[in-house]
C-alpha positions in Angstrom: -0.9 119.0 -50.4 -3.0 121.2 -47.7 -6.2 120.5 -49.8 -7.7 118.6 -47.3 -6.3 120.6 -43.9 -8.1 123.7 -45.8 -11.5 121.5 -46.6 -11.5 120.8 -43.0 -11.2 124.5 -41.5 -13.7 125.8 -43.8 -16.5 122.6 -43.1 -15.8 123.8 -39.8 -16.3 127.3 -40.0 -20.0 126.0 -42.0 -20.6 124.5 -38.8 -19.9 126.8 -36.3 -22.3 129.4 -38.3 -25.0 127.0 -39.0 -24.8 126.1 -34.7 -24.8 129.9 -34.2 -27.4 130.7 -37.2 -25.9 132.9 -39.5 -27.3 133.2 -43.2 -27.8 129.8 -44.9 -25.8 130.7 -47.9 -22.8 132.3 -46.2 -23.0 128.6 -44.8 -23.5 126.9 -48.3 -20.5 129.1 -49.5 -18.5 127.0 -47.0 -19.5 123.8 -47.6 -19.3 124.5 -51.2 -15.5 125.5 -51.2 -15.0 122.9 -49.2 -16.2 120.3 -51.5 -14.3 121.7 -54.2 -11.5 122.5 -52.5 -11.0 118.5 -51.0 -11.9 117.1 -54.8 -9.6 119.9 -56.8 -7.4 116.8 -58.0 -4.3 119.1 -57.8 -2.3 121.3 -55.2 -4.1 124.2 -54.2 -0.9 126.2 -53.0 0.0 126.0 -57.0 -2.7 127.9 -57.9 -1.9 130.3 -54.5 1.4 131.3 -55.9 0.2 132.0 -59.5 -3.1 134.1 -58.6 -5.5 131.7 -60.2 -7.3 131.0 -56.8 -11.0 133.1 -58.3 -10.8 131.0 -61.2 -11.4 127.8 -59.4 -15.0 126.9 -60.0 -17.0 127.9 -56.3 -14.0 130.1 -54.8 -14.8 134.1 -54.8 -12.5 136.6 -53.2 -13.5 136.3 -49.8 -12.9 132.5 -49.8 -9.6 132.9 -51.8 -8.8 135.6 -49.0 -8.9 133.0 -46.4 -7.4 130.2 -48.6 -4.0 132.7 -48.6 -4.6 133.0 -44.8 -4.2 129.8 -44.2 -1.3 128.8 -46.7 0.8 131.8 -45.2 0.2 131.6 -41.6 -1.7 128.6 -40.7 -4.3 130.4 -39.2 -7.7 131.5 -40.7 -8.6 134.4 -38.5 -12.4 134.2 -39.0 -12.7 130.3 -37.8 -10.3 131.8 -34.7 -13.2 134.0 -33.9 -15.7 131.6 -34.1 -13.9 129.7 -32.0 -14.0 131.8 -29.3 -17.2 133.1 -29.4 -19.1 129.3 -29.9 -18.1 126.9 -26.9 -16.0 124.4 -28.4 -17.6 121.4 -26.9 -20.5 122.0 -29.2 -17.4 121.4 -32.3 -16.9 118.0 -30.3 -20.6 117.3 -30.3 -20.5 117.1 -34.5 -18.5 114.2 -34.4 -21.4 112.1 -32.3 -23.2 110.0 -35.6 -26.5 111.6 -36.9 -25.9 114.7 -34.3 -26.0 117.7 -37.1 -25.1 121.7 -36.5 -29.1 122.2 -36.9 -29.7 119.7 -33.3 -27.2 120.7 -31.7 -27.7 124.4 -32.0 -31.3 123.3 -30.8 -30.4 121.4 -27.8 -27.6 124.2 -26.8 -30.2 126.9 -26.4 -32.8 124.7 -24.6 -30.9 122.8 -22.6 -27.7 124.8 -22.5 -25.8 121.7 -22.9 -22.2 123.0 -24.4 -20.0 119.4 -24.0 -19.6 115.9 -24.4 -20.3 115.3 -21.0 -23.7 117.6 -20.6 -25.1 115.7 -24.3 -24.5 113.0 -22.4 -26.4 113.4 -19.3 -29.2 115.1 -21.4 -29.7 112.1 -23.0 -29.6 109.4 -20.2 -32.5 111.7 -18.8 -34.8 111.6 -21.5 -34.6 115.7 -22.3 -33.4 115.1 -25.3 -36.6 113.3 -26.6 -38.6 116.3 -24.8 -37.2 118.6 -27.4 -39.4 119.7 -30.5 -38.4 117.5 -33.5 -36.6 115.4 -31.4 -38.7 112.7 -30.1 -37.1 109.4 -28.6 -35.9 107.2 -31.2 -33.5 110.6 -32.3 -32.3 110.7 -28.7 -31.6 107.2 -28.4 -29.9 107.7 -31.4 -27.9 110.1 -30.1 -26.8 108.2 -27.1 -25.9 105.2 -29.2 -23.4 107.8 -31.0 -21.9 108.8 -27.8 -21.5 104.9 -26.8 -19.5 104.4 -29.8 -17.5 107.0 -29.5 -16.8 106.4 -26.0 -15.8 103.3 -26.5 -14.2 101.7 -23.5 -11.3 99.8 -24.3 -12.7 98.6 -27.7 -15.4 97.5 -26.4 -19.3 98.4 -27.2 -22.1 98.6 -24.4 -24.7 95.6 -24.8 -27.5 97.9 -25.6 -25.4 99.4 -28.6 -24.0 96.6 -30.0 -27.3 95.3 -30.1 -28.9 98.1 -31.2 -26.3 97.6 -34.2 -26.7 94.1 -34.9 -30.8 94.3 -35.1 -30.1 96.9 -37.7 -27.9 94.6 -39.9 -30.2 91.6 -39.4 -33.5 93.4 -40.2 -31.8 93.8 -43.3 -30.9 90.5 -44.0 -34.2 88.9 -43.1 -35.8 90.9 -45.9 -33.5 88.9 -48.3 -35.8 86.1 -49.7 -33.4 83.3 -48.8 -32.9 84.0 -45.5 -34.4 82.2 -42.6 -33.3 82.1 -39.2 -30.7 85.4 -38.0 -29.5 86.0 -35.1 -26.7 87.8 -33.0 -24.4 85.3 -31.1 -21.2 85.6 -29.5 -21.3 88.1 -26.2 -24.4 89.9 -27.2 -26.3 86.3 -27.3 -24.9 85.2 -23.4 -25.8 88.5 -22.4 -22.5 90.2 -21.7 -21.7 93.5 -20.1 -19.8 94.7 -23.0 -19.0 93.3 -26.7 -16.0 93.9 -28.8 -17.0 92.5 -32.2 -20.1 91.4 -33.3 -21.4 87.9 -34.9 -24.0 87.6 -36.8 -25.5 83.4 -38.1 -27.8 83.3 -40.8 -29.1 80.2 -42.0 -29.7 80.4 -46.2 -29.5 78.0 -49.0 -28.5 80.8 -51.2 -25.4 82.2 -48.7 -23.7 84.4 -51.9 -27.0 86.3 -51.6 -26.7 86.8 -48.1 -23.1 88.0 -47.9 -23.7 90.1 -50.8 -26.6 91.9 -49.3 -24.8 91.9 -46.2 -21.6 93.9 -47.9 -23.8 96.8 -49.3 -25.5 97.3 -46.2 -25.5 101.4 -45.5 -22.9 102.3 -42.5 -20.6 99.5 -44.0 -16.9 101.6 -44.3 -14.7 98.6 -44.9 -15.1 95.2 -46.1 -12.9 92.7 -44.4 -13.2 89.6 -46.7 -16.2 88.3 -48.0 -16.0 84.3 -49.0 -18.5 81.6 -50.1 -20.3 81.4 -46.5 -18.9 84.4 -44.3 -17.7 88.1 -44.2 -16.5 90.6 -42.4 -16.9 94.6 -42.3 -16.1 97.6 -40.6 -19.1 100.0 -39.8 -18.7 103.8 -38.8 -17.3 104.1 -35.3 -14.8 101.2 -36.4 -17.1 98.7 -35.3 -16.4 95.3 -36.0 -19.2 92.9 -37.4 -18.5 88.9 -38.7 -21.5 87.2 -40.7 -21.6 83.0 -40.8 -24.0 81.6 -42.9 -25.0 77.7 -42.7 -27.3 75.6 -44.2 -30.3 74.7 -41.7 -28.4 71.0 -40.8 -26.0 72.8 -39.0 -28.1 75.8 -37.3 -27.6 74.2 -34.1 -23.9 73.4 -33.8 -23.2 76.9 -35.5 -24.9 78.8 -33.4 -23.0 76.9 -30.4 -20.2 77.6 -31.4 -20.6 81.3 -32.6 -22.3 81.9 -29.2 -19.2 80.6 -27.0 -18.0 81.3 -24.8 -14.4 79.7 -25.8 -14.3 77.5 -22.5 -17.8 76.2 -22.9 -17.3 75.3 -26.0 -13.8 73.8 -25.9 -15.5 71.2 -22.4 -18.6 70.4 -24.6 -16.3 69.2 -27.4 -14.2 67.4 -24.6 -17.0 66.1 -23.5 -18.2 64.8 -27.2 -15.0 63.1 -27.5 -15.6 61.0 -24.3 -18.9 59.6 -25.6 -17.3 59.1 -29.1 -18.7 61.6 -30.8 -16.5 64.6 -32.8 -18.4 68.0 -31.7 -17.9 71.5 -34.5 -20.1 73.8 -35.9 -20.9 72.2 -38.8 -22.7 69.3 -36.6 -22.4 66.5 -33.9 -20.6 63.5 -36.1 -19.9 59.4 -34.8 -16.3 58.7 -34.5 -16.1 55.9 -35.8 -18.5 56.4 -38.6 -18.6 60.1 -39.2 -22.4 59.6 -39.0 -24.1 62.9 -38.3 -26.4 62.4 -35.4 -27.1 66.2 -34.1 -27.0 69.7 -35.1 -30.3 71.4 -36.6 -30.7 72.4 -32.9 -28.6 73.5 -29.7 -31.2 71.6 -27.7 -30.8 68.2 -29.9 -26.8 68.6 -29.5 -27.4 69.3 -25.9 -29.4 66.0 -25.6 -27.5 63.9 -27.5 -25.0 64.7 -25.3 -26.5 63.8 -21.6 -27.4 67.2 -20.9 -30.3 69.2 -20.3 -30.2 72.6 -22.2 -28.0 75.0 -21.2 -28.9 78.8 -21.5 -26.8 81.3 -23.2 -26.2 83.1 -20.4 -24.5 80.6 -18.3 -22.0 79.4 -21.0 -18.7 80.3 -19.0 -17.7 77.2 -18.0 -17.7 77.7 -15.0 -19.7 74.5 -14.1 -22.7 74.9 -15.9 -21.9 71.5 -18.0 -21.8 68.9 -14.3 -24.9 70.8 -13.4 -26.5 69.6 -16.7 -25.3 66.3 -16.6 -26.9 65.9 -13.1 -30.1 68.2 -14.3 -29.1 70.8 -11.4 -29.3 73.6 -13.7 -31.2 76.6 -12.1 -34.8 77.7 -13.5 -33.3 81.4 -14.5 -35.4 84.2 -14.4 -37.4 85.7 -17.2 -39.1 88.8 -18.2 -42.8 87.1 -18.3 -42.2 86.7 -14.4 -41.8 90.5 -13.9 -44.2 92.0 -12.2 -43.4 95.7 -12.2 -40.2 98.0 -12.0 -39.0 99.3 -9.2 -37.1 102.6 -9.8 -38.8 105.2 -12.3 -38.1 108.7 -12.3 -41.1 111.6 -13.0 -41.2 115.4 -14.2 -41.2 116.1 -10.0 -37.3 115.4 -10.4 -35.2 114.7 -13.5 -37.6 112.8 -15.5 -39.3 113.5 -18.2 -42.5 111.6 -18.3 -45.7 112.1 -16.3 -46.3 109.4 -13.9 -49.7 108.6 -15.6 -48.0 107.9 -18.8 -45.4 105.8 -16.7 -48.0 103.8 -15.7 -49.9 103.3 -18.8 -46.4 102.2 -20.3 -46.1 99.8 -17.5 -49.9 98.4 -18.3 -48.8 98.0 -21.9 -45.2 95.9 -20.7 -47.7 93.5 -18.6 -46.7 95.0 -15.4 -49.2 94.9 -11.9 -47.2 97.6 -9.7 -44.7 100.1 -10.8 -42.3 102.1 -8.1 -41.7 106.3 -8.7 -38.7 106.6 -7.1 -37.7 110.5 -7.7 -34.6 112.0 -6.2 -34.4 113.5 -2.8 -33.9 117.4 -1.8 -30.2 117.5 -1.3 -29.8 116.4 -5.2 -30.4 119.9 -7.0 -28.8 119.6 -10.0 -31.5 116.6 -10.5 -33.9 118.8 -9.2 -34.6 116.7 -6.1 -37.7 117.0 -4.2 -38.6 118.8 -1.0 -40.8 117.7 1.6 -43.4 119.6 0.2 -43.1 118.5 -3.4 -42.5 115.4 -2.1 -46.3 115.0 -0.5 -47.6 116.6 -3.3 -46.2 113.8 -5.2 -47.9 111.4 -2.5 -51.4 113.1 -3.4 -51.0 113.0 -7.0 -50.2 108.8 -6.6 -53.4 108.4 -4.7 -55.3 110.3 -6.9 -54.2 108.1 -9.9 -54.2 104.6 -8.0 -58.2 105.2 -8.1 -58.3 104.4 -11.5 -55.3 103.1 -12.4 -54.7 99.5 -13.7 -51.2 99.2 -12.3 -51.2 100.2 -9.3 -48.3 103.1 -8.2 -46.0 102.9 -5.6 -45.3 106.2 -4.0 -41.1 105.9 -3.6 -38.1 107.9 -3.7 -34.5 107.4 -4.0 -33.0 108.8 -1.3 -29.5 110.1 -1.2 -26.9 108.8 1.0 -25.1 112.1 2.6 -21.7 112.5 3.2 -22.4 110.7 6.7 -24.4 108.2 6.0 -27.8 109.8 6.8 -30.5 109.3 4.8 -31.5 112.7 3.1 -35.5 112.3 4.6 -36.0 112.6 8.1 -37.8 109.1 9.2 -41.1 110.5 9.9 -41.6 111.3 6.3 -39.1 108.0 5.2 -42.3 106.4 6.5 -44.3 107.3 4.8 -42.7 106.1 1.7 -44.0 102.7 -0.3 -40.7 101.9 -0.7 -37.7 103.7 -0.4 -34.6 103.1 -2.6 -31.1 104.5 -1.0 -28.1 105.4 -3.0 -25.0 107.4 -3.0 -24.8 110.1 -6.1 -22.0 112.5 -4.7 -18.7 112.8 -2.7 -17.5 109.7 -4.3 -13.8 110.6 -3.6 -13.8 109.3 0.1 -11.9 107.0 1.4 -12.8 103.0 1.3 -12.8 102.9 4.8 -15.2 105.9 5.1 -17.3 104.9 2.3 -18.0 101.9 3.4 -18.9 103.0 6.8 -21.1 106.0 5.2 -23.2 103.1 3.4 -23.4 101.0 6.6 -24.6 103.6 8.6 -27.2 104.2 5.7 -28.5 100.6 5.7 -29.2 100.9 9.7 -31.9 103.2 8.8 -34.9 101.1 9.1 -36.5 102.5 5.9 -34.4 101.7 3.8 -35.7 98.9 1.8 -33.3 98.8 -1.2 -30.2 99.9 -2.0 -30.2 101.6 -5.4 -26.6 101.0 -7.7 -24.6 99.7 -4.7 -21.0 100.6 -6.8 -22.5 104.0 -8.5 -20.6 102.6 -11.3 -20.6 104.0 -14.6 -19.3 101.5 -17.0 -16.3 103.1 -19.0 -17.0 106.5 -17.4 -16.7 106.2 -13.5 -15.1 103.6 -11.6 -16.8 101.7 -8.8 -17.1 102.4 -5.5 -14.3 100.8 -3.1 -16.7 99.2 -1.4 -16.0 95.7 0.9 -19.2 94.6 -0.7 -18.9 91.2 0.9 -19.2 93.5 4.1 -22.3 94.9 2.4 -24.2 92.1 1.6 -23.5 90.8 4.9 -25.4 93.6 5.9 -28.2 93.5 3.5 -29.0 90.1 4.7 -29.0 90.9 8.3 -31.5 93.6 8.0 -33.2 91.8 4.9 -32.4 94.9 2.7 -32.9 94.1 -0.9 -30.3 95.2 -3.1 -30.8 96.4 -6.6 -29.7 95.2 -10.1 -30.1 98.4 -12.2 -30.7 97.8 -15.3 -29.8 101.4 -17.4 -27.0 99.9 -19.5 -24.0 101.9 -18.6 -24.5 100.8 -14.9 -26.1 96.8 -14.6 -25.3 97.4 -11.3 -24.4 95.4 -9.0 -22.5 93.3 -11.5 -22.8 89.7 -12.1 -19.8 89.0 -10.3 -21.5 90.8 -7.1 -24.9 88.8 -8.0 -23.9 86.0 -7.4 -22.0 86.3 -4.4 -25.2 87.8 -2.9 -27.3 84.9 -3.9 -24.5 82.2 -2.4 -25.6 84.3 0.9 -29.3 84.9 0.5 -29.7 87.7 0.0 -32.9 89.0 -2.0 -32.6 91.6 -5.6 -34.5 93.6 -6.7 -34.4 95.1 -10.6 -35.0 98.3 -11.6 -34.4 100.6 -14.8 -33.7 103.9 -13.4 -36.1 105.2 -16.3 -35.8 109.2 -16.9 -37.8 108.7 -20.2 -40.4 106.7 -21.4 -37.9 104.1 -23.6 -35.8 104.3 -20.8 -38.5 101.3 -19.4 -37.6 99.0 -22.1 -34.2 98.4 -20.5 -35.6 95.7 -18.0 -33.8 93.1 -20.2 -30.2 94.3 -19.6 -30.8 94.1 -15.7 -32.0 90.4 -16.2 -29.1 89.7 -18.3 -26.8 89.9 -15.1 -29.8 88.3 -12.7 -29.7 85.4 -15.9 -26.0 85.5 -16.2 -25.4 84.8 -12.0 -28.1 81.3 -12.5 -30.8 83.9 -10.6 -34.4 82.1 -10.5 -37.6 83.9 -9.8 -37.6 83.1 -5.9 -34.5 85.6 -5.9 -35.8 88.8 -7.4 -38.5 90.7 -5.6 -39.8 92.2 -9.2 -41.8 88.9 -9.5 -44.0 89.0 -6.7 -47.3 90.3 -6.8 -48.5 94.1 -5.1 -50.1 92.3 -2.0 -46.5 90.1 -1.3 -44.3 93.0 -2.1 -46.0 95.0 0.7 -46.0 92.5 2.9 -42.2 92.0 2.2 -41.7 95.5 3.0 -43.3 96.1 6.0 -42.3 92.7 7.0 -38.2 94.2 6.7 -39.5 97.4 8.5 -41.1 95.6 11.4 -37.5 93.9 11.8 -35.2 96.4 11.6 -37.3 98.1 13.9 -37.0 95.7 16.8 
C-alpha cells in the first residue's frame, strides 16, 4: 500500500505552502487529503486503476491528478517545485517538537535562518525570544526540540532532560497521594549528559501514581507498568522509569536510584562490614533483619559512619574514606554567588539591554554582574569596535549611578590566529575584566594551538580565560589542547579560568576542574547569557564546580565587588612585573 508514502508528500506539500504563505485552504485541501488518504482503510492504487479516485470523500480532480502522479512515476511534480523554490532546511526544521510551518516561516523572514544549524544558533542567542509571538519560554522550547533531536549518542543534555523530568513530576505532584518527587539517577549527581531518566515518588496509593504517570501527554510507548514502577517512551524516544516507595524507604530508594553504580555497590560493601544488609527498600540488621535506616539518605549515611555525601560526588572515586574520616569538601552553592561573570548585550549578539541584565541579576541576589560582549574581529557576532566599545563604557557608568548591582564593564576578547588579543592593551586596560577565548580557526594544529593560547595568556590583561576547549558538547569536539600545560600557565600568571555554564559547553569539564584545583588554580563561572533566561543556567556551571569537590574559596563568583577588583588588579600588577 503507498497510502501512507502519498499522505506524507501531500502533508509536506501543506507545509511548504503554509512556510511560503499561500492560501489557507489550498493548504487545508492538503492536509485534508492527507488525512483521508492515510485513514482510507484500503489500497488507494485500487481505486487508481478503476477511476474511482473523485469519489473518495475530500479528493477533487486536482488532488486525484497528483495522486496518479505519484502512483505512475513516483514523483509529484508540484511538491518538486516547492522544493526547489523553499530552502529545504526549513522542511528539516518541521521535525524540531512544537516548531510549526506558521514559526518557522516567521523566524525565516526575520532572521533568515534557512537550517538546522542557523535555528540553532538563533536560539542559543536569545533572537528567537526577540521575535513577535515568540517570547522566551517558545524559544527555549525550541532549543529543547533541537537537543532531542540531536541527541548525541543516546544521550540527553542535563538541561533537557531536566527540563523533561520537571514536566512529568509537576504532573504527578498534583495527584493527591503523592508526596515527595524527584529526578535521581545522572540528572540528580549533576551529570554532563543523561541517557534515561528516573523518576522516585513516594505514595501510599502507588497504582494511582503509575496510572497518572501512563496517561501523561507526550507519553508514545508504555514499557510495563507494575504494582510500584513503570516505564514509557516520550516523543524524541526518550526514555523515562518511575519507582514509587512508601515513605520508610524514601531514603534508601533514592540512594540507590541516584547511583552512581560504584557508589552504591562500596556503600553496600561497606554495610556488610558493620553487619548490616544495605537495598533500596531500607538499611536492615543481619542477624535480625531489623530495619534500622532508610526514611532518609542522611539517616543511612549516619548509621553507617559517614557524614553525608552529596549527589554530586557519588563516583566512587573516594568520596566514601573521605566521609568516614569527615574530609569531605564544603562544595559550592548558588547562595554563595555573588554575580556572573560573562553576559552578552544588544552591543554584540545579545539580546537584552544591559539595564534589564542587571535588574535580572538584582532579582537572582547577585552584587556585581560582568558584560562581556564580543570583540571587533567577531562580525558574524557583531563584535564591537573601539568606538562602540567606549560607548559601551559610557553607557556602564551611566547606569552604575543608580544601579543596585553594580556593572562591570568587560569584553570577551577573541584570541587571533596568533595569539594576540583582538584589543590593543591601551584599551584592554581599560577593561573591568577581560575574558579571552578562541571562537575561530579551530582546525590548527595541537602544537600551534596550544602555543596561540599561551601566547594569549602572556597578555597581562587577560584575566580569564573564557571556554578553554571551545567545546560544544555533541556538536564540536574540544580543542587539542595540553591543558595540563594550560593550567600550568594559568597559575603562574594567576589567570582565572572559566567554568561556563551554557549547557552544551560546561566548559572546562569536570575532569579539567579538578586537575586545576589539585594545582591551585582559581575559576571563575559564567553563563555566557545572550538572553535574559539564558542567566538561569548558573546551576549547570556549578554542577561541574560541585561534581570536581569545588568549595567557595575556589571560585571567584563568590567574592564580593571590592575583593574581585582587588583580585584583578592584584593579577595585573603581577603579570606586569
Amino acid at each position: 500500500m503507498k497510502n501512507k508514502e502519498i499522505a506524507d508528500k501531500f502533508t509536506e506539500i501543506a507545509h511548504l505552502l503554509e512556510i511560503k504563505g499561500d492560501n489557507s485552504f489550498k493548504i487545508r485541501s492538503y492536509e485534508k487529503a492527507a488525512e483521508t488518504i492515510e485513514n482510507l482503510g484500503h489500497d488507494i492504487e485500487g481505486d487508481c486503476l478503476s477511476g474511482n479516485l473523485e469519489k473518495i470523500p475530500g479528493i477533487g480532480e486536482s488532488i486525484a491528478g497528483k495522486i496518479r502522479e505519484y502512483i505512475s512515476s513516483g514523483k509529484i511534480k508540484k511538491l518538486e517545485g516547492l522544493r526547489k523554490e523553499i530552502p529545504r532546511g526549513l522542511l528539516e526544521m518541521l521535525k524540531v517538537p512544537g516548531l510549526g510551518p506558521a514559526k518557522i516561516k516567521l523566524i525565516y523572514e526575520k532572521l533568515g535562518v534557512k537550517s538546522m544549524r542557523g535555528l540553532d544558533i538563533a536560539a542559543r542567542r536569545g533572537e528567537l525570544a526577540a521575535l513577535p509571538g515568540m517570547g522566551e519560554k517558545s524559544a527555549a522550547n525550541i532549543l529543547r526540540g533541537l537537543e532531542i533531536i540531536n541527541r548525541l549518542d543516546g544521550r540527553l543534555l542535563m538541561s533537557t532532560a531536566q527540563d523533561l523530568a520537571e514536566e512529568f513530576l509537576d504532573v504527578l505532584r498534583k495527584e493527591k497521594s503523592c508526596g515527595e518527587a524527584l529526578a535521581c539517577g545522572s540528572i540528580r549527581r549533576g551529570c554532563e549528559t543523561i541517557g534515561d531518566i528516573d523518576l522516585l515518588v513516594v505514595s501510599d496509593e502507588p497504582k494511582k501514581i503509575i496510572d497518572k504517570f501512563i496517561e501523561i501527554p507526550g507519553v508514545e510507548k508504555v514499557i510495563s507498568a507494575g504494582d510500584s514502577k513503570a516505564g514509557v517512551y516520550t516523543s524524541g524516544d526518550v526514555r523515562i522509569d518511575l519507582r514509587v516507595v512508601g515513605e520508610k524507604s524514601y531514603g534508601t530508594a533514592m540512594l540507590y536510584f541516584t547511583g552512581s553504580k560504584e557508589h552504591n555497590i562500596a556503600l553496600r560493601k561497606l554495610a556488610l562490614k558493620k553487619s548490616f544488609t544495605l537495598n533500596e527498600y531500607g538499611l536492615y540488621e543481619q542477624k535480625t533483619e531489623k530495619y534500622v535506616a532508610g526514611k532518609t539518605e542522611k539517616d543511612v549515611y549516619a548509621r553507617l559512619g559517614l557524614e553525608f555525601i552529596p549527589p554530586e560526588l557519588r563516583e566512587n572515586r573516594g568520596e566514601i574514606e573521605q566521609a568516614l574520616q569527615k574530609h569531605l569538601p564544603c562544595l559550592v552553592e548558588f547562595k554563595d554567588i555573588k554575580g556572573d561573570l560573562h553576559l552578552h548585550s544588544v552591543y554584540s549578539d545579545g539580546s537584552v539591554e544591559i539595564r534589564v541584565l542587571a535588574a535580572r541579576a538584582l532579582e537572582l541576589g547577585y552584587e556585581w554582574i560582568a558584560i562581556c560582549d564580543h570583540s571587533m574581529s567577531l562580525k558574524i557576532a557583531n563584535g564591537l569596535s573601539i568606538k562602540t566599545l567606549m560607548k559601551k563604557k559610557e553607557e556602564i557608568e551611566e547606569l552604575n549611578k543608580t544601579s543596585r548591582v553594580k556593572i562591570l564593564f568587560g569584553a570577551e576578547v577573541d584570541i587571533l590566529p596568533d595569539g594576540k588579543l583582538d584589543y590593543p592593551d591601551e584599551i584592554l586596560k581599560e577593561l573591568d575584566i577581560c575574558l579571552g577565548a578562541i571562537h575561530s580557526v579551530f582546525s590548527q594544529s595541537p602544537d600551534v594551538l596550544n602555543k596561540r593560547v599561551l601566547k594569549a595568556m602572556d597578555n597581562p590583561f587577560l584575566d580569564i580565560l573564557a571556554h578553554p576547549t571551545a567545546r560544544l558538547i555533541g556538536k564540536r569536539p574540544p580543542l587539542a589542547l595540553d591543558m595540563e600545560k594550560i593550567i600550568e600557565k594559568a597559575v603562574d600568571k594567576k589567570i582565572i579560568l572559566e567554568v561556563n555554564a551554557f549547557p552544551d559547553r560546561r566548559d572546562l569539564k569536570e575532569e579539567h576542574c579538578l586537575m586545576a584545583l589539585k594545582k591551585g588554580a582559581m575559576l571563575s563561572l559564567g553563563t555566557d547569557s545572550h538572553a535574559l533566561y539564558h542567566m538561569d543556567n548558573m546551576k549547570y556551571g556549578l554542577m561541574n564546580l560541585r561534581r570536581a569537590g569545588c568549595e567557595k574559596k575556589n571560585v571567584l563568583n563568590t567574592r564580593p565587588m571590592a575583593e574581585l577588583q582587588k583580585i584583578i588588579s592584584a593579577r595585573r600588577n603581577i603579570s606586569n612585573d
